[in-house]
PyMOL Python script that loads the backbone (N, CA, C, O; Angstrom):
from pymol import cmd

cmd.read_pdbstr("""\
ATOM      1  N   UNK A   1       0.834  -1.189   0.000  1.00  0.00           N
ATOM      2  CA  UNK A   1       0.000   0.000   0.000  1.00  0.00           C
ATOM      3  C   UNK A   1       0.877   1.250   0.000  1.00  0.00           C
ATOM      4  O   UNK A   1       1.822   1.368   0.780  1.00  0.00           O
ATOM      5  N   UNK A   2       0.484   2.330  -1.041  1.00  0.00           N
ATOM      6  CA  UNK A   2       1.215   3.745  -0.777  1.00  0.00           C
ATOM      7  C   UNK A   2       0.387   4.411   0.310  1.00  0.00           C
ATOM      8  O   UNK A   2      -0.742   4.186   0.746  1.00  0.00           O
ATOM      9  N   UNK A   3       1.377   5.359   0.618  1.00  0.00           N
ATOM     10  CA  UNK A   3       1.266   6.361   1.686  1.00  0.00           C
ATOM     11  C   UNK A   3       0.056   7.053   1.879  1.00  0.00           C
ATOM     12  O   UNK A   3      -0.347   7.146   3.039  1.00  0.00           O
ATOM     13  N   UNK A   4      -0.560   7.524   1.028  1.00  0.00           N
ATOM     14  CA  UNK A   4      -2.221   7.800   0.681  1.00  0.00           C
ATOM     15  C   UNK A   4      -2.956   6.757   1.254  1.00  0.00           C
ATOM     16  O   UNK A   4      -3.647   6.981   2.248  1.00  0.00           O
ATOM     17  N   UNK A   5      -2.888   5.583   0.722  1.00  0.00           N
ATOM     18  CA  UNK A   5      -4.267   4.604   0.956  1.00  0.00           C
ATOM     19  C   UNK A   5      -3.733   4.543   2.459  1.00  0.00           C
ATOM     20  O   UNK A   5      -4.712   4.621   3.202  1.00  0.00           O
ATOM     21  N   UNK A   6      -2.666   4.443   3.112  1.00  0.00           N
ATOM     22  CA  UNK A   6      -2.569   4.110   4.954  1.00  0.00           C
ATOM     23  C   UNK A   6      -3.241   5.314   5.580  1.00  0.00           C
ATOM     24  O   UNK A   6      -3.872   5.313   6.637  1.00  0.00           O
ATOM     25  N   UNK A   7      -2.987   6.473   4.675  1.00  0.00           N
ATOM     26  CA  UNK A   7      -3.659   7.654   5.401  1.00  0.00           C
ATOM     27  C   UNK A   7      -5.187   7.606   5.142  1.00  0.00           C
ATOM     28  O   UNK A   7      -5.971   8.076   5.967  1.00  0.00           O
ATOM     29  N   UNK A   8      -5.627   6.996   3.914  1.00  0.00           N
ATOM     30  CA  UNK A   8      -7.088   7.099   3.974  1.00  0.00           C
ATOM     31  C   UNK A   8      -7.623   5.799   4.925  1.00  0.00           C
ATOM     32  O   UNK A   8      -8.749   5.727   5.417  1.00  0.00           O
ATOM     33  N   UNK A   9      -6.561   4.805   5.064  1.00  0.00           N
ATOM     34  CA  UNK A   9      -7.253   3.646   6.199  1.00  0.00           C
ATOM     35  C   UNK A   9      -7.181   4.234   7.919  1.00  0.00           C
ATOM     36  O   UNK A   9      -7.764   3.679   8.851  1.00  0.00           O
ATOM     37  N   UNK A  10      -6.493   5.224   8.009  1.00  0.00           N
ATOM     38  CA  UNK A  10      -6.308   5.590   9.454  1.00  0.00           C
ATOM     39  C   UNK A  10      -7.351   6.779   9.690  1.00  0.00           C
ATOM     40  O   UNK A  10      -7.699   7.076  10.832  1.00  0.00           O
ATOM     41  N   UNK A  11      -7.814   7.419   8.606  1.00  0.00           N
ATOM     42  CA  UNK A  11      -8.952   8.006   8.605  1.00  0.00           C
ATOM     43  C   UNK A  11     -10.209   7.377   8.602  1.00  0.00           C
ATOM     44  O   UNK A  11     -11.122   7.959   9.188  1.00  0.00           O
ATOM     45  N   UNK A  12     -10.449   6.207   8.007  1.00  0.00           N
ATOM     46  CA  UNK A  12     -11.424   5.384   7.982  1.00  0.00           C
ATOM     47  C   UNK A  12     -11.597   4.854   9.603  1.00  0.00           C
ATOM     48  O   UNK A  12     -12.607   4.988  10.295  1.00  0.00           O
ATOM     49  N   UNK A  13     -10.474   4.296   9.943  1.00  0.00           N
ATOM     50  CA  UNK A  13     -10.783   3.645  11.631  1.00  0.00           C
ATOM     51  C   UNK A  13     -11.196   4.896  12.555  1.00  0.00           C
ATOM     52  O   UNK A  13     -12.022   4.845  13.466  1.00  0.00           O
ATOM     53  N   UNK A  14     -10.368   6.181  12.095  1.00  0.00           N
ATOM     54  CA  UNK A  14     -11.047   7.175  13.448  1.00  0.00           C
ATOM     55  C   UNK A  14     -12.871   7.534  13.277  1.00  0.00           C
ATOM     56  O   UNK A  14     -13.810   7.632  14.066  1.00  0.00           O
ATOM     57  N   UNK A  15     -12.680   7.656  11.686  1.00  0.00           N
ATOM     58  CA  UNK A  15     -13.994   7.817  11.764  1.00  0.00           C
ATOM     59  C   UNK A  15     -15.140   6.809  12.329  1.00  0.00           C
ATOM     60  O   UNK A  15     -16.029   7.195  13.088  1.00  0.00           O
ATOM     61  N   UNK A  16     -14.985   5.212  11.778  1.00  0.00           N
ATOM     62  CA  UNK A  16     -15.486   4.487  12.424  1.00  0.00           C
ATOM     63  C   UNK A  16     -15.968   4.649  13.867  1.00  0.00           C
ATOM     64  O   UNK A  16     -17.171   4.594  14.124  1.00  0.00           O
ATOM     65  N   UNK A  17     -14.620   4.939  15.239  1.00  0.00           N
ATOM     66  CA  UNK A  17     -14.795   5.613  16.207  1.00  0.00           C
ATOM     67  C   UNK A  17     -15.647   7.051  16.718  1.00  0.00           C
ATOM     68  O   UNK A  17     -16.103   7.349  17.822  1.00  0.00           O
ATOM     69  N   UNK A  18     -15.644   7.663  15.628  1.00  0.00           N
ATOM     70  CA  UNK A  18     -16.509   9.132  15.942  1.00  0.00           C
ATOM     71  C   UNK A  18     -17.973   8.363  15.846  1.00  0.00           C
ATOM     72  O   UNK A  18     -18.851   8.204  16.694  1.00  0.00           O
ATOM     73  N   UNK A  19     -17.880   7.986  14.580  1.00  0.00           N
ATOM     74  CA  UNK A  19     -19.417   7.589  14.238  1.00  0.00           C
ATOM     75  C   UNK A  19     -20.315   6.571  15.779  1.00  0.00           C
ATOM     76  O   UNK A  19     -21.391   6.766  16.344  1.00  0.00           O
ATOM     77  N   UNK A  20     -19.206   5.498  15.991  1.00  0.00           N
ATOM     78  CA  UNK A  20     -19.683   4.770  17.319  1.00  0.00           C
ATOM     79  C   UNK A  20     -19.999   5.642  18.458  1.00  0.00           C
ATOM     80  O   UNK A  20     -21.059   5.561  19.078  1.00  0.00           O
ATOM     81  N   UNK A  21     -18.853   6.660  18.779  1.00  0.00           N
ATOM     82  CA  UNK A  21     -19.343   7.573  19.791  1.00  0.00           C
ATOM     83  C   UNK A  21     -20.362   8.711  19.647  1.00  0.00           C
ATOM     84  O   UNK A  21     -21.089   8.954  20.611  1.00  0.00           O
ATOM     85  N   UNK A  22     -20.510   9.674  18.133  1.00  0.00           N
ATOM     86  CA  UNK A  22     -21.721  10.100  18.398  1.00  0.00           C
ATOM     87  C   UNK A  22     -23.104   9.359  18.516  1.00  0.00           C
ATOM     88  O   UNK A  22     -23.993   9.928  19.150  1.00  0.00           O
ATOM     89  N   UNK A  23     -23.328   8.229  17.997  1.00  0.00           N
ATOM     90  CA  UNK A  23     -24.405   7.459  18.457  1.00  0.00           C
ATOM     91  C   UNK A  23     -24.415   6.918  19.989  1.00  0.00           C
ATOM     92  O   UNK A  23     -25.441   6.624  20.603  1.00  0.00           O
ATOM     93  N   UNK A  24     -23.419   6.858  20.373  1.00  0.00           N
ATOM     94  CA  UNK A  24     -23.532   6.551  21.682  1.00  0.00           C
ATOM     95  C   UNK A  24     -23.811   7.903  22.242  1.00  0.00           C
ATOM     96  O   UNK A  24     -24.510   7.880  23.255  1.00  0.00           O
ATOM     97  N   UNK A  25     -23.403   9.156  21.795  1.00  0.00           N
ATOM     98  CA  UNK A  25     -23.747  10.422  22.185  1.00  0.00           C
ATOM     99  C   UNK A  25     -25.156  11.080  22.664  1.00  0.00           C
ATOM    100  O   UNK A  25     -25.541  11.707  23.651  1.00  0.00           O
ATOM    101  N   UNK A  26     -25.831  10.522  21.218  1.00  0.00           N
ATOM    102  CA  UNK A  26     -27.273  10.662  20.958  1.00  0.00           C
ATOM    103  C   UNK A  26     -28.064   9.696  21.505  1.00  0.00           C
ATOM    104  O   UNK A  26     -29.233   9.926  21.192  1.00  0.00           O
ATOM    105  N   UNK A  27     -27.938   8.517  22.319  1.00  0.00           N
ATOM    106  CA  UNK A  27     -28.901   7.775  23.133  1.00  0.00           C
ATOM    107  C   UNK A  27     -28.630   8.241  24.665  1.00  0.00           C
ATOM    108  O   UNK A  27     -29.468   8.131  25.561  1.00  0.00           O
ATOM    109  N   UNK A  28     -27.594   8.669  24.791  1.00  0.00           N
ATOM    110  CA  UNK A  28     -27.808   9.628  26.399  1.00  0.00           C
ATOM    111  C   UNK A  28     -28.437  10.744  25.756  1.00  0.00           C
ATOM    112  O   UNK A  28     -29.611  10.763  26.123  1.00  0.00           O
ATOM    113  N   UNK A  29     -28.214  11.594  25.037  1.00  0.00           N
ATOM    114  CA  UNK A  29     -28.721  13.000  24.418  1.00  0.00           C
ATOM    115  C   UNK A  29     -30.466  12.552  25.121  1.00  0.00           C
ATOM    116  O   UNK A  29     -31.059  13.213  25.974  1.00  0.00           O
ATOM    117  N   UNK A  30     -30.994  11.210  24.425  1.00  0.00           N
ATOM    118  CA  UNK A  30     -32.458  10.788  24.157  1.00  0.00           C
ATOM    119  C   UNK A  30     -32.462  10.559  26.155  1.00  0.00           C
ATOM    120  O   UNK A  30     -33.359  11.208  26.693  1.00  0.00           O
ATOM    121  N   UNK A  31     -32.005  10.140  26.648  1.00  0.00           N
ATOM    122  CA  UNK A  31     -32.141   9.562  28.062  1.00  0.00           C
ATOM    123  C   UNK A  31     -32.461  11.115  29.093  1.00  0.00           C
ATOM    124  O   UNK A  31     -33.159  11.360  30.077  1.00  0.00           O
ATOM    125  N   UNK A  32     -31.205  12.168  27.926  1.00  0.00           N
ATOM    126  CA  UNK A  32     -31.207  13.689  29.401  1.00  0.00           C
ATOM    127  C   UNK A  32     -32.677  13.763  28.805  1.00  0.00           C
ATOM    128  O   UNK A  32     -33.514  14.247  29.567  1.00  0.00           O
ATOM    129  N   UNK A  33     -33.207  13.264  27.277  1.00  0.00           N
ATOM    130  CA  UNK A  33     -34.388  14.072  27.575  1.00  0.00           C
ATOM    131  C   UNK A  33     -35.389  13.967  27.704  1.00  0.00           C
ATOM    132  O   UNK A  33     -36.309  14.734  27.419  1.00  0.00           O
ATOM    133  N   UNK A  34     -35.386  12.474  28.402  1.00  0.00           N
ATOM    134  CA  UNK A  34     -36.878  11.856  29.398  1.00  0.00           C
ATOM    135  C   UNK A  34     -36.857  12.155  30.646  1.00  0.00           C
ATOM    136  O   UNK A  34     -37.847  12.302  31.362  1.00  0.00           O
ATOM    137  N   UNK A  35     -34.852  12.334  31.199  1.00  0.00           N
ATOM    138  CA  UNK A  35     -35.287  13.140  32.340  1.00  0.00           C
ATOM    139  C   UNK A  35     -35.865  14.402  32.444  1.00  0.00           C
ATOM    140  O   UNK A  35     -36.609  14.739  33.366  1.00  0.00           O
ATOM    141  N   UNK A  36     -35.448  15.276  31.273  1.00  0.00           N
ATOM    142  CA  UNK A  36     -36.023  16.592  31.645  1.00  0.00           C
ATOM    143  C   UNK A  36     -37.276  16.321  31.241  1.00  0.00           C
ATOM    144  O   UNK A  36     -37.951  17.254  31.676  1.00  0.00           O
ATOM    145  N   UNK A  37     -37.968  15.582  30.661  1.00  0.00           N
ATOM    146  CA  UNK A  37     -39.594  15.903  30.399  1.00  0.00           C
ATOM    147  C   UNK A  37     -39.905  15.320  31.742  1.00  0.00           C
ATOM    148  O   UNK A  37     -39.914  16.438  32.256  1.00  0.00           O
ATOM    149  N   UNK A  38     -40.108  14.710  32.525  1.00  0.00           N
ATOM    150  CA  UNK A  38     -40.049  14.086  33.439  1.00  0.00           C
ATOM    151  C   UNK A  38     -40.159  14.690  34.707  1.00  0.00           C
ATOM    152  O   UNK A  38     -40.729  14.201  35.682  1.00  0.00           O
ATOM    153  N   UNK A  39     -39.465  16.007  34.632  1.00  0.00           N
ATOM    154  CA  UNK A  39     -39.091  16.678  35.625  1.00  0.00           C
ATOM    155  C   UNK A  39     -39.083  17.973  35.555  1.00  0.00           C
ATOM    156  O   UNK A  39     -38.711  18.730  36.452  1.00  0.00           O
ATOM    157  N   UNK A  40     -39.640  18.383  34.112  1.00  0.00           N
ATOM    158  CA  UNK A  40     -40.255  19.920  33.788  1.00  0.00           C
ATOM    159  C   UNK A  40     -38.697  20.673  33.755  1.00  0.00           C
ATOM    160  O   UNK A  40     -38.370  21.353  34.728  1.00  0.00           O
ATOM    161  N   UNK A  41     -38.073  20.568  32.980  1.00  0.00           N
ATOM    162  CA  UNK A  41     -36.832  20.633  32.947  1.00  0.00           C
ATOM    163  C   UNK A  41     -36.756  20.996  31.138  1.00  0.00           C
ATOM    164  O   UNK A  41     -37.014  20.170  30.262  1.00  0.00           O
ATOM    165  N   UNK A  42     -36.289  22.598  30.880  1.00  0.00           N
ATOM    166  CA  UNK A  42     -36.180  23.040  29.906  1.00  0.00           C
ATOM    167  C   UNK A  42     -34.749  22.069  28.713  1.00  0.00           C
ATOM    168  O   UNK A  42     -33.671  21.621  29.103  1.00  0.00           O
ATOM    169  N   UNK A  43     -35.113  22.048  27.804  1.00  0.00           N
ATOM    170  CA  UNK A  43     -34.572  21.375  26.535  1.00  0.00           C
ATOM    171  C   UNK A  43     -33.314  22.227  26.660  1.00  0.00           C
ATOM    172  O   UNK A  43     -32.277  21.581  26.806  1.00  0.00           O
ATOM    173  N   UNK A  44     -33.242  23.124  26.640  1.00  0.00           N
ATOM    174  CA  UNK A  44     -32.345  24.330  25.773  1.00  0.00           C
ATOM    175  C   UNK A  44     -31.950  24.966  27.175  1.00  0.00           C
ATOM    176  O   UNK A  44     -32.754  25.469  27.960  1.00  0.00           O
ATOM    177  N   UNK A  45     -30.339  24.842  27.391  1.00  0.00           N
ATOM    178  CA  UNK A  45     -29.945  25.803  28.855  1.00  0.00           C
ATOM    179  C   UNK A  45     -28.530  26.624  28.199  1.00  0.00           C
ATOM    180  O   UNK A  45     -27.377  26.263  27.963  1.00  0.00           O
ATOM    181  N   UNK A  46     -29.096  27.589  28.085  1.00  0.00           N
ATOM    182  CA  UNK A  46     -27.894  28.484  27.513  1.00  0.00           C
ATOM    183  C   UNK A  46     -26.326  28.620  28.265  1.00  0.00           C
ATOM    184  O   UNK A  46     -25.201  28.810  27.801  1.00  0.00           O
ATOM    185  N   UNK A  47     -26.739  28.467  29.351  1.00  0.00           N
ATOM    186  CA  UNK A  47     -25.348  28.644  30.229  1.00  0.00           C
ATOM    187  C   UNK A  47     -24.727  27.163  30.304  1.00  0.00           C
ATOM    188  O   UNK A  47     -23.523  26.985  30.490  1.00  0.00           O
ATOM    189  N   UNK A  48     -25.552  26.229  30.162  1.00  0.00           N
ATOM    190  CA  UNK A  48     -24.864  24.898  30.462  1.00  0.00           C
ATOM    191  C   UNK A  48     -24.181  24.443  28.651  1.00  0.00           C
ATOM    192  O   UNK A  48     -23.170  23.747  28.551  1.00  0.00           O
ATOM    193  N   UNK A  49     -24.870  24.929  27.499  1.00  0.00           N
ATOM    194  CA  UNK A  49     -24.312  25.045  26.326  1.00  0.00           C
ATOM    195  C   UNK A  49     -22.568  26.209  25.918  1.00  0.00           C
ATOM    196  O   UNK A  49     -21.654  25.936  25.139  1.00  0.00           O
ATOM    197  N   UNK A  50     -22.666  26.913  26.431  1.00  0.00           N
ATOM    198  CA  UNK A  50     -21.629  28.065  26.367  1.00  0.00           C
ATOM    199  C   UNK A  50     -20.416  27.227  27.589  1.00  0.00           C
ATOM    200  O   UNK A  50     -19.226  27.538  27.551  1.00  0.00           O
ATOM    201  N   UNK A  51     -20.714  26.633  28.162  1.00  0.00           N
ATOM    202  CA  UNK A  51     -19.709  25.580  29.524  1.00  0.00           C
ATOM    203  C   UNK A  51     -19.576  24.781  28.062  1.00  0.00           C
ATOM    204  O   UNK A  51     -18.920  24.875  27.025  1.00  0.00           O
ATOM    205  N   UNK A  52     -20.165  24.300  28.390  1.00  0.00           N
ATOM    206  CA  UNK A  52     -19.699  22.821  26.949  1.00  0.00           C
ATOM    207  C   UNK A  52     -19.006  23.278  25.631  1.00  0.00           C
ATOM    208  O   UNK A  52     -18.397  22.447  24.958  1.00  0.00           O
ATOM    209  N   UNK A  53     -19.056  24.114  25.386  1.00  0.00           N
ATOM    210  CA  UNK A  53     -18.323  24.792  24.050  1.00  0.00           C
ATOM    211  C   UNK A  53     -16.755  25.444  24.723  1.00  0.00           C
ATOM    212  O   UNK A  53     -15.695  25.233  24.134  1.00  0.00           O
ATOM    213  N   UNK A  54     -16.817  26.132  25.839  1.00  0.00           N
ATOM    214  CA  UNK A  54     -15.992  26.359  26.412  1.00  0.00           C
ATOM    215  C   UNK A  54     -15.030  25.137  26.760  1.00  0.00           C
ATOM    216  O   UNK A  54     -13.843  25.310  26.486  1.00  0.00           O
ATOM    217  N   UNK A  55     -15.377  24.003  27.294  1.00  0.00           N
ATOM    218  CA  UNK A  55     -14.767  22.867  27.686  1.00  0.00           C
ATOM    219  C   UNK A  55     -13.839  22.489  26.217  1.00  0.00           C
ATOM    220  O   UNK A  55     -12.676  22.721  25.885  1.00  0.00           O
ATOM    221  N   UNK A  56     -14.678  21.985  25.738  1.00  0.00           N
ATOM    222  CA  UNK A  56     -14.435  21.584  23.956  1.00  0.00           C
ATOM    223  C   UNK A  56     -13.051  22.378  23.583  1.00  0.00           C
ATOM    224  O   UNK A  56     -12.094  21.686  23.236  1.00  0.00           O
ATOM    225  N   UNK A  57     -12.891  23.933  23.644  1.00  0.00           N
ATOM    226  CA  UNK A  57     -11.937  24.591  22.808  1.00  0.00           C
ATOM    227  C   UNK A  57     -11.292  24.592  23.777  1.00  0.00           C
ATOM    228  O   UNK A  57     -10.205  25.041  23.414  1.00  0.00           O
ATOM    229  N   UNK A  58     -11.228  24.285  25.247  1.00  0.00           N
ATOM    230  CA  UNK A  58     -10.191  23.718  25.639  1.00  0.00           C
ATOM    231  C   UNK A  58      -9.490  22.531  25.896  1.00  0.00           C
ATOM    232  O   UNK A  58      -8.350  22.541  26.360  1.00  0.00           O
ATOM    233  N   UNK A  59     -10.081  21.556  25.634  1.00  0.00           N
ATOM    234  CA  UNK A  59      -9.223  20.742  25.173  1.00  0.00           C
ATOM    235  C   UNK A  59      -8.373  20.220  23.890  1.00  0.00           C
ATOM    236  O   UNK A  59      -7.632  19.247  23.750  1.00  0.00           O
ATOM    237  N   UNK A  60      -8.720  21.108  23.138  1.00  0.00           N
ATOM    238  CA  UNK A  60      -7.825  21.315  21.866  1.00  0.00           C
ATOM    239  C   UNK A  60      -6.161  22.031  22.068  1.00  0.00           C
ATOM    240  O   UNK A  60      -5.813  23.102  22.566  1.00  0.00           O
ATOM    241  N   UNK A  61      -5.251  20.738  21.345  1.00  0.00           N
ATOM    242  CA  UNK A  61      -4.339  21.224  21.207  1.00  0.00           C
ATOM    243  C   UNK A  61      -3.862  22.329  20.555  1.00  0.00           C
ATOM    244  O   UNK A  61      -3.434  23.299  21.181  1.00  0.00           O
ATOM    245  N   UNK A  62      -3.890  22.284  19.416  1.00  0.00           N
ATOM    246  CA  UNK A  62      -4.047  23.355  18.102  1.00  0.00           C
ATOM    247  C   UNK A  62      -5.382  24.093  18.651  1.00  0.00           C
ATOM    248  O   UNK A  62      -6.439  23.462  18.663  1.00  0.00           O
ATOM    249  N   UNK A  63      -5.333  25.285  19.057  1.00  0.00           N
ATOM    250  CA  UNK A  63      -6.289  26.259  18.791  1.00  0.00           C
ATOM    251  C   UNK A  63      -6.744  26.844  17.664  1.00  0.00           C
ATOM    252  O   UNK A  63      -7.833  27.396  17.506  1.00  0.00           O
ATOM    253  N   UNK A  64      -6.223  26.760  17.201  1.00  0.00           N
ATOM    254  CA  UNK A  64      -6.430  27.458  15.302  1.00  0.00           C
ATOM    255  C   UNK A  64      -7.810  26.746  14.990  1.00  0.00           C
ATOM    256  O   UNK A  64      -8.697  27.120  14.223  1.00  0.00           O
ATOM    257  N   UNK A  65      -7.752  25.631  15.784  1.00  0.00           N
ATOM    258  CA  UNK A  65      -9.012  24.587  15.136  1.00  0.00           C
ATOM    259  C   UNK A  65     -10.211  25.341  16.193  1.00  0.00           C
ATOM    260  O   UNK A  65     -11.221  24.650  16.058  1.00  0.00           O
ATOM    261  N   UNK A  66     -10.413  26.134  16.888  1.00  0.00           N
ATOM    262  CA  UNK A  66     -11.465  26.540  18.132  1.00  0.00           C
ATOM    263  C   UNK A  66     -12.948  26.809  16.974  1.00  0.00           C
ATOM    264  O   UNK A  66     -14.038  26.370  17.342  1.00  0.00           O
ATOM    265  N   UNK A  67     -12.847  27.446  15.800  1.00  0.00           N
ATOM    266  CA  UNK A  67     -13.704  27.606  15.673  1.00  0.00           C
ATOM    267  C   UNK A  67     -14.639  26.835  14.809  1.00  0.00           C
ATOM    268  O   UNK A  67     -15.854  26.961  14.657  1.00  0.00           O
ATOM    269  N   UNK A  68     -13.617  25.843  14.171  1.00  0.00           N
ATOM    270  CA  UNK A  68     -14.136  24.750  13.209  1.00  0.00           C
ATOM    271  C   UNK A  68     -15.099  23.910  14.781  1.00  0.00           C
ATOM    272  O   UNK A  68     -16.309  23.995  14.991  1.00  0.00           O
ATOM    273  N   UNK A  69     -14.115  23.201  15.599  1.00  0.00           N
ATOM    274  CA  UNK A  69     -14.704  22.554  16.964  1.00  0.00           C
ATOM    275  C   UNK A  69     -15.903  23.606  17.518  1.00  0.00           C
ATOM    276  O   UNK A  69     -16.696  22.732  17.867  1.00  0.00           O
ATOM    277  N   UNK A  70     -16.354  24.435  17.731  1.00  0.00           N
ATOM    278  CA  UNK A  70     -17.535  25.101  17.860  1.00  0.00           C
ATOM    279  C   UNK A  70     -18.332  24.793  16.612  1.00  0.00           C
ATOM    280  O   UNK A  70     -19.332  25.465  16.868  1.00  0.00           O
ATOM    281  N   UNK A  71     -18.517  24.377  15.728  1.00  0.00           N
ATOM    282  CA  UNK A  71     -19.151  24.473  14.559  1.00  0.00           C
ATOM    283  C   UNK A  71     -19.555  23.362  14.719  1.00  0.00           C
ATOM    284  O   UNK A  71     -20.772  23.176  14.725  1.00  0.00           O
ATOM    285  N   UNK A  72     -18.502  22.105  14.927  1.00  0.00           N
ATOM    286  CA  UNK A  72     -18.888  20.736  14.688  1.00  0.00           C
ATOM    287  C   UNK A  72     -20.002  20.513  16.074  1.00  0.00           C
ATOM    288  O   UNK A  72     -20.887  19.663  16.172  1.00  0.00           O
ATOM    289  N   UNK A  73     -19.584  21.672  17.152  1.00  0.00           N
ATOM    290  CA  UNK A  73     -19.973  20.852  18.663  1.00  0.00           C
ATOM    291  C   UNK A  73     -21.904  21.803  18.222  1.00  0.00           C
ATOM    292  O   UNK A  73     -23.004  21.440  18.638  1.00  0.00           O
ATOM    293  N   UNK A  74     -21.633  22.806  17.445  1.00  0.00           N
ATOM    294  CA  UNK A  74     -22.860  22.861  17.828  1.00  0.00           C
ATOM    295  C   UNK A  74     -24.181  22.526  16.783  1.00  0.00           C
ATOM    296  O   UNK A  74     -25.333  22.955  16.858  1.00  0.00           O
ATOM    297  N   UNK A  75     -23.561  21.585  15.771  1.00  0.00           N
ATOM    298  CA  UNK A  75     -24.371  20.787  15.190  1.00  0.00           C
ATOM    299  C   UNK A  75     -24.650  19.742  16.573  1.00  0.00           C
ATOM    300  O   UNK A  75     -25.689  19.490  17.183  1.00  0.00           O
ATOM    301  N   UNK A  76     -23.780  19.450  16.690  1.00  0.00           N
ATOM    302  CA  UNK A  76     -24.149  17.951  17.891  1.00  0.00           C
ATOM    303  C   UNK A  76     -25.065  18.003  18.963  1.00  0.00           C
ATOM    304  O   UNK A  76     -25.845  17.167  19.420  1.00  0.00           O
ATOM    305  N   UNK A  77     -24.702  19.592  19.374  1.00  0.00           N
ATOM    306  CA  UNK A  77     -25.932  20.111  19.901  1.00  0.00           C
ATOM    307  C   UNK A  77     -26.935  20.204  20.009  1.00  0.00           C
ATOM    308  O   UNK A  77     -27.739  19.754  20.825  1.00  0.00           O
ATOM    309  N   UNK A  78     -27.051  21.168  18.697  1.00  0.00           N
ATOM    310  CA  UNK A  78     -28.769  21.217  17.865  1.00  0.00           C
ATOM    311  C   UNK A  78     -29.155  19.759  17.631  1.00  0.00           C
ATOM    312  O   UNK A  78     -30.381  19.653  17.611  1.00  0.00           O
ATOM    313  N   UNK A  79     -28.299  18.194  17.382  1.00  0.00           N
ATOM    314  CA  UNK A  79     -28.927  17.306  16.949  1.00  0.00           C
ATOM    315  C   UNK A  79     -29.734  16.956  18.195  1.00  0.00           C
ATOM    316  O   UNK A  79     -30.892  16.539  18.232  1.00  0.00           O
ATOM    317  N   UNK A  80     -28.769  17.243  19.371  1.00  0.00           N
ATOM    318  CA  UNK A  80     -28.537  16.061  20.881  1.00  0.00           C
ATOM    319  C   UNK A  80     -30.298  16.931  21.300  1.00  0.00           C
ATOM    320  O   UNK A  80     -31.117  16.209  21.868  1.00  0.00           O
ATOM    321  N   UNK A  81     -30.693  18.327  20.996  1.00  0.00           N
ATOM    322  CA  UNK A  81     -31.682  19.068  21.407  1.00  0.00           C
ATOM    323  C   UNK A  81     -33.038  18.376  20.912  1.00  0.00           C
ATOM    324  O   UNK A  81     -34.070  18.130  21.536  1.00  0.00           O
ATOM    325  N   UNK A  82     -32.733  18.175  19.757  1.00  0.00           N
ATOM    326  CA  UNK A  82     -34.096  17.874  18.603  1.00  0.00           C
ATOM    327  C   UNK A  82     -34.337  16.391  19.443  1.00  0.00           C
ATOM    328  O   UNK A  82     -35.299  16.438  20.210  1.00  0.00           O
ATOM    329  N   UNK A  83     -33.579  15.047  19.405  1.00  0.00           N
ATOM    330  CA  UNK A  83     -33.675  14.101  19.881  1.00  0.00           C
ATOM    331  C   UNK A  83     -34.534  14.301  21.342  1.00  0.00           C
ATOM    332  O   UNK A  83     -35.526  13.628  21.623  1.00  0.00           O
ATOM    333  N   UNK A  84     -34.033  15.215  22.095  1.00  0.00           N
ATOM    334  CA  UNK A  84     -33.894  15.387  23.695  1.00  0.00           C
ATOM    335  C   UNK A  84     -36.066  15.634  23.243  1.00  0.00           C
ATOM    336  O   UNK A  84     -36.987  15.057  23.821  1.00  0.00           O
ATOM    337  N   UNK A  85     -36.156  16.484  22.276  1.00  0.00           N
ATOM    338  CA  UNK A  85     -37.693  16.830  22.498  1.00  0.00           C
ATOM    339  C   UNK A  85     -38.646  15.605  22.278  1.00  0.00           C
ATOM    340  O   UNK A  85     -39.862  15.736  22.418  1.00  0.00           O
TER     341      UNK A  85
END
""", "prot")
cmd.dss("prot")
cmd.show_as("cartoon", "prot")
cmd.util.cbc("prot")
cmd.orient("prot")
């Protein structure tokens, strides 16, 4: 194999991994949001979203990437919200 196809197979396994963990993402996403119906507990918490985005761009090595990682986190968001209703 050339150098390309190892890089497109080591991209293939991480993705594999993202894909397993956002689905594992989105069945707790579905779980916070029987507790909050459950418990009269708003979908959407602005301060606990702006913590989580905050967390996110800090754990990035490369900062340069902060705003692509806000982009990706807050699709995941909006998905983890829609599910949660």
């Amino acid at each position: 194999m050339n150098k390309l196809q190892n890089l497109r197979n080591e991209i293939d396994n991480i993705d594999k991994d993202i894909v397993k963990l956002i689905e594992k993402r989105m069945k707790i996403s579905y779980e916070i949001g029987q507790y909050k119906k459950e418990n009269n507990i708003p979908i959407f918490d602005e301060k606990r979203e702006k913590e989580v985005l905050d967390r996110k761009k800090e754990l990035l090595e490369n900062k340069d990437l902060s705003s692509m990682i806000i982009d990706i986190y807050n699709i995941i968001m909006n998905k983890s919200k829609d599910i949660q209703k």
